[in-house]
C-alpha positions as CSV (number, residue, x, y, z in Angstrom):
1,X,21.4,-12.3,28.1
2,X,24.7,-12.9,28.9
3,X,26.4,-13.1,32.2
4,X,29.7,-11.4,33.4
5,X,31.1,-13.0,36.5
6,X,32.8,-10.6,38.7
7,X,34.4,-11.6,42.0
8,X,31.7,-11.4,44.7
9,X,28.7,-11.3,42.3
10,X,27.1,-11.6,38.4
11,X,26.5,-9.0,36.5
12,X,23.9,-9.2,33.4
13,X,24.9,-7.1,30.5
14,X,23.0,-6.6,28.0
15,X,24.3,-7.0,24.3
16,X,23.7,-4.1,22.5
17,X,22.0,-6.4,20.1
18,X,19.1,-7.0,22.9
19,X,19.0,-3.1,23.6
20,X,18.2,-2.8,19.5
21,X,15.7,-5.3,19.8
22,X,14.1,-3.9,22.7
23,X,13.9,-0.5,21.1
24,X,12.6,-2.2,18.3
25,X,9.9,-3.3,20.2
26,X,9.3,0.1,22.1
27,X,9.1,1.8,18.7
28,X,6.5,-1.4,17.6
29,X,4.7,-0.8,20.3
30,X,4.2,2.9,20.2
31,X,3.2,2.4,16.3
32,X,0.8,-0.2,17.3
33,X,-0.4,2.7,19.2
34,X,-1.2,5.2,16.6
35,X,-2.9,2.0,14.4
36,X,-5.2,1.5,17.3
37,X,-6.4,5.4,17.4
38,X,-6.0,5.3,13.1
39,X,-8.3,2.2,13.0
40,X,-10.9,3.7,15.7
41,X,-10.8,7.3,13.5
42,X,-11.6,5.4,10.5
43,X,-14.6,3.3,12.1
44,X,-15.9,6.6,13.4
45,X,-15.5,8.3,10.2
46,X,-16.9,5.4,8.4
47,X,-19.8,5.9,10.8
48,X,-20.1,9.0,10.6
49,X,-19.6,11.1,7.2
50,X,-22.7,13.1,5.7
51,X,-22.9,15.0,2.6
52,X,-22.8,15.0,-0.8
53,X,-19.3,12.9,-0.4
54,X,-21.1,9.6,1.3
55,X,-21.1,7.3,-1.1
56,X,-17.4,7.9,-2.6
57,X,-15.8,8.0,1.1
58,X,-18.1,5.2,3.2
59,X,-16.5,2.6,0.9
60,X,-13.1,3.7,0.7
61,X,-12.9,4.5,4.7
62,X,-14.5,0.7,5.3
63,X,-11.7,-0.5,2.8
64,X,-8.7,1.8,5.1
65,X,-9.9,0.4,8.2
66,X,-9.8,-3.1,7.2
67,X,-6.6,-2.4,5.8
68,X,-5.2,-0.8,9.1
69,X,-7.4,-3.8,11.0
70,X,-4.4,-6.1,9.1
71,X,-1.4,-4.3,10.0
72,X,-2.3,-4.4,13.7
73,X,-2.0,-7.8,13.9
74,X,1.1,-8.0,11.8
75,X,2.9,-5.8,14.1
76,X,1.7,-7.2,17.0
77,X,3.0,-11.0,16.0
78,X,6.0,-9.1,14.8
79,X,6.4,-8.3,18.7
80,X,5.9,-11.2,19.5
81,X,8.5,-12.5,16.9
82,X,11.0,-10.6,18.8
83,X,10.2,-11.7,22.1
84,X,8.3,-8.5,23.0
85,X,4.6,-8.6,24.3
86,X,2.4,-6.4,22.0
87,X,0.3,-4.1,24.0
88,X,-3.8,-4.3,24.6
89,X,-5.0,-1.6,26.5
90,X,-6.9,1.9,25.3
91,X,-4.7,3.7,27.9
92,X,-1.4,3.1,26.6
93,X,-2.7,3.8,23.0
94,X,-3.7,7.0,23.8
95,X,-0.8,7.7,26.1
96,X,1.6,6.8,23.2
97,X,0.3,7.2,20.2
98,X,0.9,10.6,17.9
99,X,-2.4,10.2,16.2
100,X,-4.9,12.3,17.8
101,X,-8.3,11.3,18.4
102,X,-11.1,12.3,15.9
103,X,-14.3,12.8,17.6
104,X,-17.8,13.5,15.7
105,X,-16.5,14.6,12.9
106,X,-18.7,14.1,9.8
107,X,-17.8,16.9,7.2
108,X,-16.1,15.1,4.4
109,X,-13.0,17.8,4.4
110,X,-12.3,17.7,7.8
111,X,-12.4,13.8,7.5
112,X,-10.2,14.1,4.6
113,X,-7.8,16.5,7.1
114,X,-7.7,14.7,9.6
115,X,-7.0,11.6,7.7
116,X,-4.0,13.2,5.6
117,X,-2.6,14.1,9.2
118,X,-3.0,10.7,10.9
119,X,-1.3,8.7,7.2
120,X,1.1,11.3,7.7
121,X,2.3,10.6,11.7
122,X,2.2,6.6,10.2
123,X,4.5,7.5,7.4
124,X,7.0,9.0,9.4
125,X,6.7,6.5,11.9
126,X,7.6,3.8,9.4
127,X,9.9,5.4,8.1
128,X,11.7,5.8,11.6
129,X,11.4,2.2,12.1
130,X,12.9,1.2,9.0
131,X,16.6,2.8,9.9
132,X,15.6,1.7,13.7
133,X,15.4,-1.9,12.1
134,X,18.1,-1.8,9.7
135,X,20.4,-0.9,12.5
136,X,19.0,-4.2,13.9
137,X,19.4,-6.5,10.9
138,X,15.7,-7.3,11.2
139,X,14.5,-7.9,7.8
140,X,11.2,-9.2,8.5
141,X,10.8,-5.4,10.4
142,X,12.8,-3.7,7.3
143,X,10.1,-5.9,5.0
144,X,7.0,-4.6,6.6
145,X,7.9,-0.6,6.9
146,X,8.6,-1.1,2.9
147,X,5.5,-2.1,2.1
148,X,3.5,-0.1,4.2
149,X,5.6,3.1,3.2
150,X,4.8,2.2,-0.1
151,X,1.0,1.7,0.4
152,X,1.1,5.1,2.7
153,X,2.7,7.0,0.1
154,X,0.4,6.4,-2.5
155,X,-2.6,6.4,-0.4
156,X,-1.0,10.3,0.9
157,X,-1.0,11.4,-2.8
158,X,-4.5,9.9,-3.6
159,X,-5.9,11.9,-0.2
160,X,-4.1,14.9,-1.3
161,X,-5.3,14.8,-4.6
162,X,-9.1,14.1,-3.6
163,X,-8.7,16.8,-1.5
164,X,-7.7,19.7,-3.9
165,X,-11.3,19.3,-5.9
C-alpha cells in the first residue's frame, strides 16, 4: 500500500485498486461459503434420496458434488491469487453463506427444490461477482463466473425441466 507522509506522521492510504481487490476477496470468500453448504447438501442428498427416482438422481447428484468439490478449490487459489486467505471453517460458512442447510431430506422433489434454490443463490452470486470483477480488471475472476454461469444456467434449466414431469 502506499504511504502519504504528512508532517508529524504516515498515513497508509489505500488505493482504491486494493479496496476492489479486497472486496473481491470478501465477495470470494462469502461464495466459497455457499459452495461449502451446496457441496455438503449434495453429499447428503446423494446419501440420502429414496424412491422411485434413485437410480436417475444418485448418479447425477455424485456427478454435481464432484463438480462443486472443483470449484471450491478454484476459488479458494483464486483467493489466494489475490493475496486473500480463503476461509476453512464450518462457522463462517454457515454464518455467510445464502444457501441454507438441507437436512434429511430424501423425497426426490424436495431434493429437486431445494437444489433449484441453492443453483439459483450460486447464479446470482456469480453473476454479482462478475461486474464486482470487471470493475477490478480481474480477468482470471471475470473468466471463472463465465463459465460457471454458463454451466449453472444450463444445469437450472435441466433441474427445471426434470422437475415439471
Amino acid at each position: 500500500m502506499p504511504l502519504k507522509r504528512g508532517k508529524n506522521h504516515t498515513h497508509l492510504i489505500m488505493s482504491k485498486k486494493d479496496k476492489n481487490k479486497n472486496n473481491v476477496n470478501e465477495q470470494l470468500n462469502n461464495y466459497l461459503s455457499d459452495l461449502q453448504l451446496m457441496y455438503s447438501n449434495l453429499r447428503g442428498f446423494h446419501w440420502n434420496i429414496r424412491g422411485a427416482r434413485f437410480f436417475e438422481l444418485h448418479t447425477l447428484l455424485e456427478q454435481w458434488y464432484n463438480d462443486v468439490n472443483l470449484k471450491i478449490d478454484e476459488i479458494a487459489e483464486r483467493i489466494q491469487s489475490l493475496g486473500g486467505t480463503p476461509a476453512h471453517s464450518l462457522r463462517f460458512y454457515l454464518e455467510h453463506a445464502g444457501i441454507k442447510e438441507a437436512k434429511n431430506t430424501t423425497d426426490a422433489e424436495k431434493i429437486l427444490e431445494q437444489l433449484i434454490d441453492g443453483y439459483t443463490h450460486l447464479l446470482n452470486t456469480e453473476r454479482n461477482l462478475l461486474k464486482l470483477s470487471a470493475d477490478f480488471d480481474d480477468e482470471a475472476t471475470n473468466s471463472l463466473m463465465s463459465e460457471y454461469i454458463s454451466q449453472h444456467e444450463k444445469l437450472l434449466w435441466m433441474l427445471n425441466a426434470a422437475r415439471k414431469q
